[in-house]
C-alpha positions in Angstrom: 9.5 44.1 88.1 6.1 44.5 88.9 4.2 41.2 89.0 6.9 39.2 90.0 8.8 39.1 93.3 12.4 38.8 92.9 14.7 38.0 95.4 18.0 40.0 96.5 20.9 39.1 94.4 22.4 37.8 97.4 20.2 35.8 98.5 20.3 31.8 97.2 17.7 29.4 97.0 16.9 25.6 96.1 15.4 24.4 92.8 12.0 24.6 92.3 9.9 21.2 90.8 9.1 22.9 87.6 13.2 22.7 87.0 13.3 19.2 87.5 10.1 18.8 85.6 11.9 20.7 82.4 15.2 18.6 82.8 12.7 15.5 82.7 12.2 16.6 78.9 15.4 16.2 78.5 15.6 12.6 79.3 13.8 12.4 76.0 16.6 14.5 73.9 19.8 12.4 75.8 18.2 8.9 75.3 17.7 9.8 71.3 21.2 11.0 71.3 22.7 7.4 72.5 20.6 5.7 69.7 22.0 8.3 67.4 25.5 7.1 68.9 24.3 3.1 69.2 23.1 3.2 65.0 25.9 5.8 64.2 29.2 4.5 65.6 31.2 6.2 63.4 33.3 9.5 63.4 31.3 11.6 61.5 28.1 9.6 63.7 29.6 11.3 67.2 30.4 14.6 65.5 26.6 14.9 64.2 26.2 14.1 67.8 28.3 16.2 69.5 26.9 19.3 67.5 23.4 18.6 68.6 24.2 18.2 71.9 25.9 21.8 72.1 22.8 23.0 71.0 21.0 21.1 73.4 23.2 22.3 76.3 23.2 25.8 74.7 19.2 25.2 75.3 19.6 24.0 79.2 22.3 25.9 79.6 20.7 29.4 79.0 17.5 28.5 80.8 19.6 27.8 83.9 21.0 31.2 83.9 17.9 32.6 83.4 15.9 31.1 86.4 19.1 31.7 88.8 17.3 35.7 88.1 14.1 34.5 89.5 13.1 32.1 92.2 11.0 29.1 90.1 8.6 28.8 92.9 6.7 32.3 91.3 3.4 30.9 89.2 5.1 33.2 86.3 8.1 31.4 86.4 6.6 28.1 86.6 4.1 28.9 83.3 7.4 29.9 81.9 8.9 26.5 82.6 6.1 24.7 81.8 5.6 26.4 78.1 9.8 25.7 77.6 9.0 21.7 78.5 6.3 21.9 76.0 8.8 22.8 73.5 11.4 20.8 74.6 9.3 17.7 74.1 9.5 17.6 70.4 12.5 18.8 70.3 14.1 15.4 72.2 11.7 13.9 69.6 13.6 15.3 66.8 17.0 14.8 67.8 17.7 11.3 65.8 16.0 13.0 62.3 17.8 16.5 62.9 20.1 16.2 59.9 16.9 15.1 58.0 13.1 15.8 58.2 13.0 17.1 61.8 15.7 19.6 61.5 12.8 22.6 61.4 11.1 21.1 64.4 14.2 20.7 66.4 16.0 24.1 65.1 12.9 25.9 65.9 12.0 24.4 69.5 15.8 24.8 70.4 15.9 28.6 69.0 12.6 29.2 71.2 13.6 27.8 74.6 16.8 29.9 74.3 15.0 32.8 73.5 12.4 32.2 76.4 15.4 31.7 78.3 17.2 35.2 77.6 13.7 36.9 78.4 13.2 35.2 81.6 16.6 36.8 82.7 15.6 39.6 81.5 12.8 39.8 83.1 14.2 38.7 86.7 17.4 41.4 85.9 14.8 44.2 85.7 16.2 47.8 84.5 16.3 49.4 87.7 19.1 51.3 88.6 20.6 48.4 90.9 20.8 46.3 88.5 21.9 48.5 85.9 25.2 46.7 85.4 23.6 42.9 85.1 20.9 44.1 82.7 23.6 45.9 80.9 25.7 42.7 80.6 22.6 40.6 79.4 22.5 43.0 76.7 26.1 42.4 75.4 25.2 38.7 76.0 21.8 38.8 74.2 22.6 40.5 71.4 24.7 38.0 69.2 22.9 34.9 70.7 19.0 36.5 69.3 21.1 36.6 66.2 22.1 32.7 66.9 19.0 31.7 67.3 18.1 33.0 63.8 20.9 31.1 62.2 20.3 28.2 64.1 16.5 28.1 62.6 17.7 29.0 59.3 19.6 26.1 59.2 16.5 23.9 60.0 14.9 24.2 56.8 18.1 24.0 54.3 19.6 20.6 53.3 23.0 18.7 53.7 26.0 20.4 54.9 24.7 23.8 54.7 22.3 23.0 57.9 25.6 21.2 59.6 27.6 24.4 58.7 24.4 26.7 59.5 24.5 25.2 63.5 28.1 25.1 63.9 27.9 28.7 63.3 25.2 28.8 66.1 27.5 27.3 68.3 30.3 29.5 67.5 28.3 32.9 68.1 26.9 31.3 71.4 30.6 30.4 72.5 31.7 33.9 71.4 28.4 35.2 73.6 29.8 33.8 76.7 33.7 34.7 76.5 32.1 38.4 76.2 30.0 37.5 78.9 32.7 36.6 81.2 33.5 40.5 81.2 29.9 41.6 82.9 28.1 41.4 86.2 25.8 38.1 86.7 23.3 37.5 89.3 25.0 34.1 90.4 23.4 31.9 93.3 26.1 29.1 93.5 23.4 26.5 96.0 21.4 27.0 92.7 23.9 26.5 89.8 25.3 23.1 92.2 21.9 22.2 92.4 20.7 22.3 89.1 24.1 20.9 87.6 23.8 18.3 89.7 19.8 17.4 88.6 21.1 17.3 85.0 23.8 14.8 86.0 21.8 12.2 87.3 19.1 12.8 84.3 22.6 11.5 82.2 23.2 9.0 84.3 19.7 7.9 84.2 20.5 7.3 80.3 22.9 4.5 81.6 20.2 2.5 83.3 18.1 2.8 80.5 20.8 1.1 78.6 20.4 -1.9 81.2 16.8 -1.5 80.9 16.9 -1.9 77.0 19.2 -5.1 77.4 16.9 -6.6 80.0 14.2 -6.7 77.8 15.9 -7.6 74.6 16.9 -11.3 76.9 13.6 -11.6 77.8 11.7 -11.5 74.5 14.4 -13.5 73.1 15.0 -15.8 76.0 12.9 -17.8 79.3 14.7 -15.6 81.8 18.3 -13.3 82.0 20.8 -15.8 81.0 24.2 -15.3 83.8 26.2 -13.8 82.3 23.4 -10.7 81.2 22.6 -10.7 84.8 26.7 -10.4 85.7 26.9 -7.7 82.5 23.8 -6.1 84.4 25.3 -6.0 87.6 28.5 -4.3 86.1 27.1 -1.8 84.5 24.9 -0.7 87.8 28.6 -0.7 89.7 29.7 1.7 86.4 26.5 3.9 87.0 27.6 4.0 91.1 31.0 4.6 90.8 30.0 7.5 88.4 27.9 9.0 90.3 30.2 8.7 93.9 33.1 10.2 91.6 30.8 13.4 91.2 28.7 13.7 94.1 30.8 12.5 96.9 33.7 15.3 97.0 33.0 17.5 94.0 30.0 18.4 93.7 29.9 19.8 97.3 33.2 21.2 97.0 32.9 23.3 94.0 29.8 24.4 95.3 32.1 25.3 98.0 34.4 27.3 96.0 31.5 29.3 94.6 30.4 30.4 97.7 33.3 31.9 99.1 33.6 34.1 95.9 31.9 37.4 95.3 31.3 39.1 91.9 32.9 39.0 88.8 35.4 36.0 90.5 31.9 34.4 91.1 30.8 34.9 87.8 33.9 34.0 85.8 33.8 30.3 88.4 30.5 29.4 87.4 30.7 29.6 84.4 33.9 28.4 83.6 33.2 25.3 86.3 29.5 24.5 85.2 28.3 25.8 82.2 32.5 25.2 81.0 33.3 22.0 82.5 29.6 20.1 82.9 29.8 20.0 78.7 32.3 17.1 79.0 31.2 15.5 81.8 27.2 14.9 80.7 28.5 14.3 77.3 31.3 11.6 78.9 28.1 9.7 80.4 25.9 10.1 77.6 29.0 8.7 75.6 29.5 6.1 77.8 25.7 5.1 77.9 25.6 4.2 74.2 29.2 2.1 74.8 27.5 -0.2 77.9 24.0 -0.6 75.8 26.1 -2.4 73.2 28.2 -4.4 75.1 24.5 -5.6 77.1 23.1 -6.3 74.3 25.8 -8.7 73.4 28.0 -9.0 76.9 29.0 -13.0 76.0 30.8 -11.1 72.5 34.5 -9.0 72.6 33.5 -5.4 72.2 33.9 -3.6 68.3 36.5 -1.0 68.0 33.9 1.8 67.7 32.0 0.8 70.7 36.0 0.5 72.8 36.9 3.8 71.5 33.4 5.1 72.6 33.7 3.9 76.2 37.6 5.4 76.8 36.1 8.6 75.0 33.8 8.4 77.5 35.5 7.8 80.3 37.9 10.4 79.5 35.4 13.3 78.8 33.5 12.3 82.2 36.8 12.4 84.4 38.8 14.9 82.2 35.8 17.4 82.4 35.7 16.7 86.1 39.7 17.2 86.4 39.7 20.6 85.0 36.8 21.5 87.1 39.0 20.7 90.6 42.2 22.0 89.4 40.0 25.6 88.3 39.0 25.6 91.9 41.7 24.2 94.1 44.6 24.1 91.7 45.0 20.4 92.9 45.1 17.8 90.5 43.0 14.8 90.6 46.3 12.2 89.7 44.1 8.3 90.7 41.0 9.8 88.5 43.7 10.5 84.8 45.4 7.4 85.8 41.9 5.8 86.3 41.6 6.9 82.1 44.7 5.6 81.2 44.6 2.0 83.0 41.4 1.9 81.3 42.1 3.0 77.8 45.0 0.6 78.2 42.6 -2.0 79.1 40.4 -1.5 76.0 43.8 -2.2 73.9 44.6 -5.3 75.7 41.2 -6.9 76.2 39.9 -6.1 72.9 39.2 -10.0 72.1 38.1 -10.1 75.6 34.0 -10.7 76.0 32.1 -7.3 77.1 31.0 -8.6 80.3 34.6 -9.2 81.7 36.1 -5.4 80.1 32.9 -4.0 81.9 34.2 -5.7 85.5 37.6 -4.5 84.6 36.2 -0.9 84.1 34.7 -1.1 87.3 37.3 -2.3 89.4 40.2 -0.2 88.6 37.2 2.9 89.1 36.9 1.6 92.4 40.6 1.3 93.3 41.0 4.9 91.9 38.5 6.0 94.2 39.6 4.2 97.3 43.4 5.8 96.7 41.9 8.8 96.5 40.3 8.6 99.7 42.8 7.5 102.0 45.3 10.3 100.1 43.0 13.2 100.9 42.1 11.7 104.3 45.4 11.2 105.5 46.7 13.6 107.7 50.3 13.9 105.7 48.6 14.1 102.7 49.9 16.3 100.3 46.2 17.8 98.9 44.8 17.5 102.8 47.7 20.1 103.9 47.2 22.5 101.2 43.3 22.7 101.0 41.5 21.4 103.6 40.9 24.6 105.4 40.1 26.7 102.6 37.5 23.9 100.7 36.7 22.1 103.4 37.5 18.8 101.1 38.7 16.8 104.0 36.5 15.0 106.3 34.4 14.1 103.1 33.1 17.8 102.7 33.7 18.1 99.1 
């Protein structure tokens, strides 16, 4: 479109500042969610969360789409960006009083970074006659989620379980958007999709060592110094925070990016958003999950762990590695065997160490992480290994390539 240069559909291209700038806003909305979860640690607590943070990744979601159009480094772009941040500022603020006062404020911010989202896809789709097809399928996609966004800021401004029911409905039309979306054409730059997905996992993860940043200054206002065994608890949950991140970014992240790339079209489309926009829901909600689990046990790491705080931290673990799972197996068809026996040692540990103090489950945690990811190594590296035999040519995720 005039005004605003577009590059080929072909042709990929790095994230721009502006996109880390408006994920930084979303440190806001992820930190409010694991107070939610810390104050809330109940079932119907984590479902209230878990339906906010659909709509919150409904929110990123979108807007990553929609700047995979355009390059972010355009001034256009960037005011677009910029004016979505804005928005999503109070919206992060609103998060812990959605179901209450702030339900307009955060319906309303939400409904208008999607909607900014669709129109900067638009505008980067373009009606020409190339892009016929991909404008075409924007419209299909479009359609019902404009109509989301009404329901979704209808539901701000009623009470009780009418808003609840009001967003779930939100989330329902946007899930129903994207099966029907599956069926179009997409501009899809995989280098930008990794990228980006990979920015938004180490914003979650960053919720984790704000949880050892909390704990740390809870001892020192209540104590001279970190006693030990808040320093050990400290230490652990930096490993936890590690091992997370080295379980993402060491083979898959590269490799699906991997996968992406040697795909063209509709099979492009279909992996993207079945890998990322699919997949990444568990894993960022795993950590966030997980986050609000090792606050409370560093708050109180010489004290066994409550129930709700153990089931929190296998849910966690489980959504994180589980999300990542399916994600591997959608790419290579190989199954990631140390990482789900990696959940189930651990879930078994939260049965068996439930009178155990928080500090010592949290070195447990970390250790049997670290042996799953060690046995997963020397598998894939070994030259009769079964998964280094059947995929190492075609994703390169031998020699530490993916």
């Amino acid at each position: 479109m005039r005004g605003l240069a577009v590059p080929p559909p072909t042709e990929d291209f790095t994230a721009d500042p502006v996109e880390l700038f408006f994920d930084l806003a979303f440190v806001f909305a992820f930190s409010q969610l694991v107070w939610h979860l810390v104050h809330h640690p109940t079932w119907e607590g984590a479902l209230d969360a878990g339906l906010l943070f659909l709509i919150l990744w409904f929110a990123w979601s979108t807007f990553t789409w929609g700047a995979n159009a355009v390059q972010g480094n355009a001034r256009e772009v960037r005011a677009v960006f910029l004016i979505a941040t804005a928005a999503s500022v109070p919206m992060g603020a609103s998060v812990t009083t959605a179901f209450g006062s702030g339900g307009g404020t955060f319906a309303v911010c939400a409904g208008v970074i999607v909607l900014m989202a669709i129109g900067l896809q638009a505008w980067g789709v373009g009606t020409s006659e190339e892009t016929k097809s991909e404008f075409q399928s924007l419209v299909r996609y479009a359609s019902p989620n404009i109509a989301a966004i009404g329901v979704l800021v209808a539901g701000g401004f009623v009470d009780g379980g009418t808003r609840k029911l009001l967003w779930l409905v939100f989330v329902l039309i946007s899930l129903a958007g994207m099966v029907v979306a599956r069926y179009g054409d997409w501009i899809v730059r995989p280098g930008h999709f990794a990228e980006r997905h990979g920015l938004i996992v180490i914003i979650a993860l960053g919720e984790i060592v704000v949880a050892i940043g909390i704990s740390v200054v809870t001892s020192l206002s209540e104590a001279d110094g970190l006693p030990t065994q808040t320093l050990i608890a400290l230490s652990a949950a930096g490993a936890l925070a590690g091992l997370l991140w080295w379980g993402y970014f060491d083979r898959v992240q590269p490799a699906l990016e991997h996968r992406a790339e040697g795909l063209e079209g509709r099979p492009r489309a279909h992996f993207v958003a079945d890998v990322y926009t699919g997949m990444h829901v568990f894993i960022i909600a795993g950590i966030i999950t997980l986050a609000a689990a090792a606050e409370e046990i560093l708050l109180h790491p010489k004290d066994p762990v409550h129930t709700e705080f153990l089931v929190m931290f296998v849910a966690g673990v489980a959504l994180f590695f589980g999300g990542i799972t399916v994600a591997v197996i959608r790419a290579y068809r190989v199954v990631a065997k140390e990482r789900l026996a990696a959940v189930a040692m651990i879930a078994l540990l939260a049965y068996v160490g439930r009178s155990w103090d928080g500090v010592v489950l949290l070195i447990a945690v970390d250790v049997v992480l670290l042996l799953a990811i060690v046995a997963e190594h020397f598998r894939i590296e070994s030259p009769n290994g079964a998964v280094a035999s059947a995929v190492a040519e075609a994703s390169n995720i031998s020699g530490g390539q993916s």
